[in-house]
TORDRENPA-557114 format. One line per field, with one value per residue (C-alpha): z, x, y. Coordinates in steps of 0.2 Angstrom, whole numbers, plus 5000, padded with zeros to 4 digits. Each point is the difference from the previous one (the first is absolute). Layout:
<recs>
zz <- Z, ...;
xx <- X, ...;
yy <- Y, ...;
</recs>
This chain:
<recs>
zz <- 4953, 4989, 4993, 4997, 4989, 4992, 4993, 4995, 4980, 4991, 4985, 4984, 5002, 4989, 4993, 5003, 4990, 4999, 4996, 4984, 4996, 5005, 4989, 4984, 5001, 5001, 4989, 4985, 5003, 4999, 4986, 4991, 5005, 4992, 4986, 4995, 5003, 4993, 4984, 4989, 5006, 4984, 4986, 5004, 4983, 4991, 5008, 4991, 4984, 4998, 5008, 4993, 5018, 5009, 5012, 5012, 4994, 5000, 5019, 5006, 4998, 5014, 5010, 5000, 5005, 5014, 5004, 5005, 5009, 5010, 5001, 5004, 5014, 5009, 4999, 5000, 5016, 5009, 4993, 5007, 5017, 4997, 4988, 5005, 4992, 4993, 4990, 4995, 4990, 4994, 4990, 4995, 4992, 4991, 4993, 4996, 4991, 4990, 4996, 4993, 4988, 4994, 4997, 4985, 4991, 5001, 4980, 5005, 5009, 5012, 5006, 5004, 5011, 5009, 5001, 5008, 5013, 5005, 5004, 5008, 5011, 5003, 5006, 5012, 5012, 5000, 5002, 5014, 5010, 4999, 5011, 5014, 4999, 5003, 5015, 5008, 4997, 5001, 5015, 5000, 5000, 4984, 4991, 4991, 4992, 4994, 4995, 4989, 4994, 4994, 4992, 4992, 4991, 4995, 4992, 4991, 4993, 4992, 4994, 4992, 4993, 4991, 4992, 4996, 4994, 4987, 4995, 4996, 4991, 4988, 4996, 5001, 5004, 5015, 5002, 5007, 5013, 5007, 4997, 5007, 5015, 5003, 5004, 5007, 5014, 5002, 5001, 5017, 5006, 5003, 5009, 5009, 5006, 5004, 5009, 5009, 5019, 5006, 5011, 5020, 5005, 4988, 5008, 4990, 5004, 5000, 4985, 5010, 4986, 5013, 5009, 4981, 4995, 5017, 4997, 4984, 5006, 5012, 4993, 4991, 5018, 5001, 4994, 4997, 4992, 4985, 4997, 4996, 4991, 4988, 4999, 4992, 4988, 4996, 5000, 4993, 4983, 4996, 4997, 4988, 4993, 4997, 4994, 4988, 4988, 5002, 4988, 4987, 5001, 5001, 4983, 4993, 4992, 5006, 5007, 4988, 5011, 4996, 5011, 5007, 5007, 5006, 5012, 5006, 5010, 5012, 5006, 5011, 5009, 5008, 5012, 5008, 5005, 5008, 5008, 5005, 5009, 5010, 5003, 5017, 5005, 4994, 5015, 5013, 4995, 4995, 5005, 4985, 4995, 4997, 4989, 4991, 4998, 4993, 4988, 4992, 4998, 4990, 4990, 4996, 4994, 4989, 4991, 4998, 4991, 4991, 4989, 4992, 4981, 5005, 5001, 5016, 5010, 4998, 5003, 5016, 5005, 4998, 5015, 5011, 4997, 5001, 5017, 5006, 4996, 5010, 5014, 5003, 4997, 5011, 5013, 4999, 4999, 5015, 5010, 4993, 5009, 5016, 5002, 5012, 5003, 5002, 4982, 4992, 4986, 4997, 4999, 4989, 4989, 4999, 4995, 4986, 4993, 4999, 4996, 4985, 4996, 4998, 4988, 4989, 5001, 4994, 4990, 4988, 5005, 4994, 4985, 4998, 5003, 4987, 4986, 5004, 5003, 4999, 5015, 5007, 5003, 5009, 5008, 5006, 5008, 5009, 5010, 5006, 5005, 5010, 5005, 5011, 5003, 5011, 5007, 5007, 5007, 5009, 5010, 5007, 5019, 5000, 5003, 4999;
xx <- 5099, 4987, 4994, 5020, 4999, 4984, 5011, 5015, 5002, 5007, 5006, 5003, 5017, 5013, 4999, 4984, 4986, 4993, 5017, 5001, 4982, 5003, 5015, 4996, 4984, 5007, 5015, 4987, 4992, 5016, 5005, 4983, 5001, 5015, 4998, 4986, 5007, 5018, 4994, 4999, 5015, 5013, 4985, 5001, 5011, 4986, 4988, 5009, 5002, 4982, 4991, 5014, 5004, 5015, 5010, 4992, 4982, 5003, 5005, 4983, 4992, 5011, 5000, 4981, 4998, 5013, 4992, 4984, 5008, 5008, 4982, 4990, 5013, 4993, 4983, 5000, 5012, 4985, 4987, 5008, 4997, 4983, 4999, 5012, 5019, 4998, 4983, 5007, 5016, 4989, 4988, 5015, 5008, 4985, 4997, 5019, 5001, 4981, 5007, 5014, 4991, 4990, 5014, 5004, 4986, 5004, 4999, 5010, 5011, 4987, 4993, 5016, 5003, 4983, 5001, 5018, 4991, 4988, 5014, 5010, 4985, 4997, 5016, 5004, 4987, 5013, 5017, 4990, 4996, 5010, 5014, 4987, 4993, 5015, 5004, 4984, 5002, 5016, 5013, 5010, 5017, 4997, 4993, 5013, 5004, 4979, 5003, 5016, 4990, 4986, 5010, 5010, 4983, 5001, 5014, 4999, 4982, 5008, 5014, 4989, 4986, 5016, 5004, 4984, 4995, 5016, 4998, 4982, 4999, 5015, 4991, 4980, 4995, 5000, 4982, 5004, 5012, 4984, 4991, 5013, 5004, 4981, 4996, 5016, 4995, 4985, 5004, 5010, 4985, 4991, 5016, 5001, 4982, 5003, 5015, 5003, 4995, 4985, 5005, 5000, 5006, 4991, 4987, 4984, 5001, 4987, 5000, 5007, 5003, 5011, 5009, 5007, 5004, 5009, 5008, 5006, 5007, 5009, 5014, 5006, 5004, 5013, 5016, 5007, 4982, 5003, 5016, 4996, 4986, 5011, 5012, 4988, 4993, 5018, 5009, 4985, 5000, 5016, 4997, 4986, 5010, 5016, 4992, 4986, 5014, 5015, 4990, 4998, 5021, 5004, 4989, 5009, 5017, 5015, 4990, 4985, 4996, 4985, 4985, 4999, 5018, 4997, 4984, 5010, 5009, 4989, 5006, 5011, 4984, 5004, 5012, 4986, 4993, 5018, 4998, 4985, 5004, 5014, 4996, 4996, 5017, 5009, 4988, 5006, 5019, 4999, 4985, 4988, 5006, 5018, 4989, 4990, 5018, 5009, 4986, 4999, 5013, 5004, 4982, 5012, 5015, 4990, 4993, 5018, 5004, 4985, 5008, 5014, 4998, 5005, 4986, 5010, 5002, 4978, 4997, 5012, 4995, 4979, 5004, 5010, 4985, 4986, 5009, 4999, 4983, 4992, 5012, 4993, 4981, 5002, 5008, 4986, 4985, 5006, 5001, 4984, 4993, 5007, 4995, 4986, 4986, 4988, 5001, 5009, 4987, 5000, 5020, 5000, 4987, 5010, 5015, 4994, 4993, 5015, 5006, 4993, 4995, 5021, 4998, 4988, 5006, 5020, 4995, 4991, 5011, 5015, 4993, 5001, 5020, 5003, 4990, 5011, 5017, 4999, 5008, 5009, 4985, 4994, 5019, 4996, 4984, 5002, 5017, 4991, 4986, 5010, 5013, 4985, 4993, 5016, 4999, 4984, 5006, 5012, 4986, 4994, 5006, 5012, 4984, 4982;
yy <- 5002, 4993, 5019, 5003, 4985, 5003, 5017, 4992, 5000, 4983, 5008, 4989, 4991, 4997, 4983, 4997, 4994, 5018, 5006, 4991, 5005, 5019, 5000, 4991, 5012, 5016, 4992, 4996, 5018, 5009, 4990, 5005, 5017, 5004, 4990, 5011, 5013, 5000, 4988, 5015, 5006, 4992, 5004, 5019, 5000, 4991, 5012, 5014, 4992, 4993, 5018, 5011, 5005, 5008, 4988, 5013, 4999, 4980, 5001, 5006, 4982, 4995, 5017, 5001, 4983, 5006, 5017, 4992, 4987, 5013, 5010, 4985, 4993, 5018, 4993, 4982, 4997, 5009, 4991, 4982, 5007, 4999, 4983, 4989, 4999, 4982, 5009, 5014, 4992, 4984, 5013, 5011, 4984, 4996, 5018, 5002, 4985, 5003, 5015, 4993, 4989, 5015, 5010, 4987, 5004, 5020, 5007, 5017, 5007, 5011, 4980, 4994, 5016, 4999, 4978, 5002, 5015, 4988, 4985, 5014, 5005, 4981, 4994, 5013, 4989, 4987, 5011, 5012, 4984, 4987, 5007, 5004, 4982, 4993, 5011, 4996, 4981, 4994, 4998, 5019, 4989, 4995, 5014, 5005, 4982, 5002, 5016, 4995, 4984, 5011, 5013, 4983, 4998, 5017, 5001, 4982, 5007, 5015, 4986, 4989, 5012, 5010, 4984, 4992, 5017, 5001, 4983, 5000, 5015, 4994, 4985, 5006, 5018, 5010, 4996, 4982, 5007, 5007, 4986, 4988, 5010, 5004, 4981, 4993, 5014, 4996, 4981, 5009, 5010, 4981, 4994, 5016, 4998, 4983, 5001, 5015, 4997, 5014, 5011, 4996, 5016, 5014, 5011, 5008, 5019, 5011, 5014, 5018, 5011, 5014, 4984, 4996, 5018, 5002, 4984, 5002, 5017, 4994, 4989, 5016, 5008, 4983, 5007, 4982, 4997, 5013, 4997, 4981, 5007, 5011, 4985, 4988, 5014, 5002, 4983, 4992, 5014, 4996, 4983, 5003, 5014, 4990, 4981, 5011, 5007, 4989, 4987, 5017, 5004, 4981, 4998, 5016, 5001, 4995, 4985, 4996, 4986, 4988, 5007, 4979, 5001, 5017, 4993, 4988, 5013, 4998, 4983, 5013, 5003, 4982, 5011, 5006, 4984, 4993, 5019, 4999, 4983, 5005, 5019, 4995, 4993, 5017, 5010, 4988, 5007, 5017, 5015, 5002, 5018, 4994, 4983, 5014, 5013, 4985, 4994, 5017, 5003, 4982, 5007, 5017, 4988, 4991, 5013, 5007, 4985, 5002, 5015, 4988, 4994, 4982, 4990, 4988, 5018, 5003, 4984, 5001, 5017, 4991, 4987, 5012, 5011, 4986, 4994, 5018, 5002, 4983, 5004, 5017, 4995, 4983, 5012, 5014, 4988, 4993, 5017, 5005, 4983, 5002, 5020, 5002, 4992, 5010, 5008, 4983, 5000, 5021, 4999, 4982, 5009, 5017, 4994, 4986, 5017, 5010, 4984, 4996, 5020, 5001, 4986, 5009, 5017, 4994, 4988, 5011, 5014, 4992, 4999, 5020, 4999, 4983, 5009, 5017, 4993, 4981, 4991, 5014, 5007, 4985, 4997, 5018, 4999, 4982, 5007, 5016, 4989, 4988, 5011, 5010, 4984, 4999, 5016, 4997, 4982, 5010, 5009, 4985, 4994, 4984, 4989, 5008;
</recs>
């Protein structure tokens, strides 16, 4: 009896004391992380006046940062297996938000690129790990409220840095949004670091080049795997696609919107946090491939409504869209957790790549179809992509 116990886990519990500091962490690194990262997002149009740049040469600042976040998730998921998780993400905080700084005091175009590579390469140690530390931590009949809480902090870091972002650089420049940004996260990297519980339940592995080929091969022999895989590359590039050029057609005639009031479009993205919330309640009453059929095709509505020259209708077709999108990635991102656990960590760190690889091939993609053929173009591209995005949903088993 007393070996049985010895080998019985006590996983964090919800409302406990470690809860609250489990969640505020990976809250204020989620936060951070996307406020980095989608803080240049409303001052492409200023990119492109200031460096005489195309709306598709502006996008790269945001798809660079995206590509080696998708790049480094590949290397840096691995690397916590040998360093610890709560290590790995405090130093990838620090860097992403030093970078940050540095970035304001870029005097060309080429410096931004290279400044927003390194915060790219940075934060993927905090979006290839956080997912699998709180697997390995926290009680498995709660993880998907943690998982939603995190993603909550997601989404309100990419709220708040589009709207500090557009505000600051109508009153100052666009090197203080760096600046800001840049120290506000690293005021969370010491709250991360103080806060977040270590691990009771990590193991240090032994480097075995072949065992992590091997691994990495195998989740590709998953059928259920690859087609999450290709959903994330998918779901997540139409996003980027769709929220990087709607500010350019919003600010175009008929609309001629202010560039402020356009940013504040993103107050939609507080959907995602009430979805994210309550995604959990929705698998208790329906299988996850009916969830993920039902939110894409609410994302393929939306961007019907998106085509109208009646600014209500795209503002409309935005939340049935937005709502789409956080039900499908809440949905996904908890799959991904609870696939096997013997290659958790190679499947987490698979997908956040196609994940965030989608984000930066469409986003910058999109930008080929908006100079060609304006939002038509765009309309085009985002229903074939979510429109095969369904198809490959339909592959997948009622629960996998």
């Amino acid at each position: 009896m007393g070996i049985q116990k010895k080998n019985i886990k006590i996983y964090i519990q919800k409302n406990t004391k470690d809860f609250y500091k489990v969640m505020i962490s990976l809250f204020l690194s989620g936060f951070s992380t996307f406020s980095i990262l989608y803080s240049i997002q409303p001052i492409l149009p200023i990119f492109s006046k200031i460096f005489f740049l195309t709306p598709l040469q502006s996008s790269l600042s945001l798809s660079v940062s995206t590509f080696f976040m998708a790049c480094g998730i590949l290397l840096i998921g691995p690397i916590s297996n040998f360093f610890g998780r709560k290590n790995v993400m405090s130093i990838s905080l620090f860097l992403a938000s030093f970078f940050t700084i540095l970035c304001a005091f870029s005097r060309n175009w080429s410096d931004i690129i290279i400044m927003r590579a390194l915060v790219g390469l940075s934060l993927s140690g905090i979006t290839s790990v956080a997912i699998i530390y709180l697997s390995e931590e926290v009680d498995p009949k709660i993880l998907p409220l943690c998982i939603g809480l995190y993603i909550s902090g997601n989404t309100i870091g990419g709220l708040v840095g589009r709207l500090i972002s557009n505000i600051i650089v109508r009153l100052f420049s666009w090197h203080w949004v760096f600046i800001i940004i840049g120290f506000f996260s690293l005021l969370s990297t010491f709250l991360f670091i103080f806060n977040l519980p270590n691990s009771k339940y990590f193991k240090v592995l032994k480097i075995n080049y072949d065992f992590l080929i091997y691994s990495f091969c195998k989740p590709f022999k998953i059928k259920s795997c690859l087609v999450l895989f290709l959903v994330g590359f998918l779901f997540m590039g139409s996003f980027v696609a769709l929220f990087n050029y709607i500010g350019y057609r919003l600010i175009m005639k008929p609309f001629l919107l202010n560039p402020i009031f356009v940013s504040l479009l993103s107050i939609i993205y507080l959907i995602g946090v009430y979805i994210s919330l309550n995604m959990s309640l929705l698998f208790e009453r329906y299988s996850r491939k009916n969830v993920l059929k039902f939110s894409l095709f609410t994302m393929i509505f939306g961007v019907l409504l998106t085509y109208s020259d009646i600014f209500f209708v795209i503002v409309l077709g935005l939340i049935f869209f937005t709502t789409g999108f956080f039900l499908t990635h809440s949905t996904v991102s908890s799959s991904i957790s609870d696939m096997t656990k013997k290659y958790k960590l190679e499947i987490s760190s698979l997908y956040f790549f196609f994940y965030y690889l989608g984000s930066s091939i469409f986003g910058s993609f999109g930008g080929f179809f908006w100079f060609h053929w304006g939002w038509s173009g765009v309309f085009f591209v985002l229903n074939f992509i979510l429109i095969l995005c369904l198809m490959l949903v339909t592959q997948l088993k009622e629960e996998w």
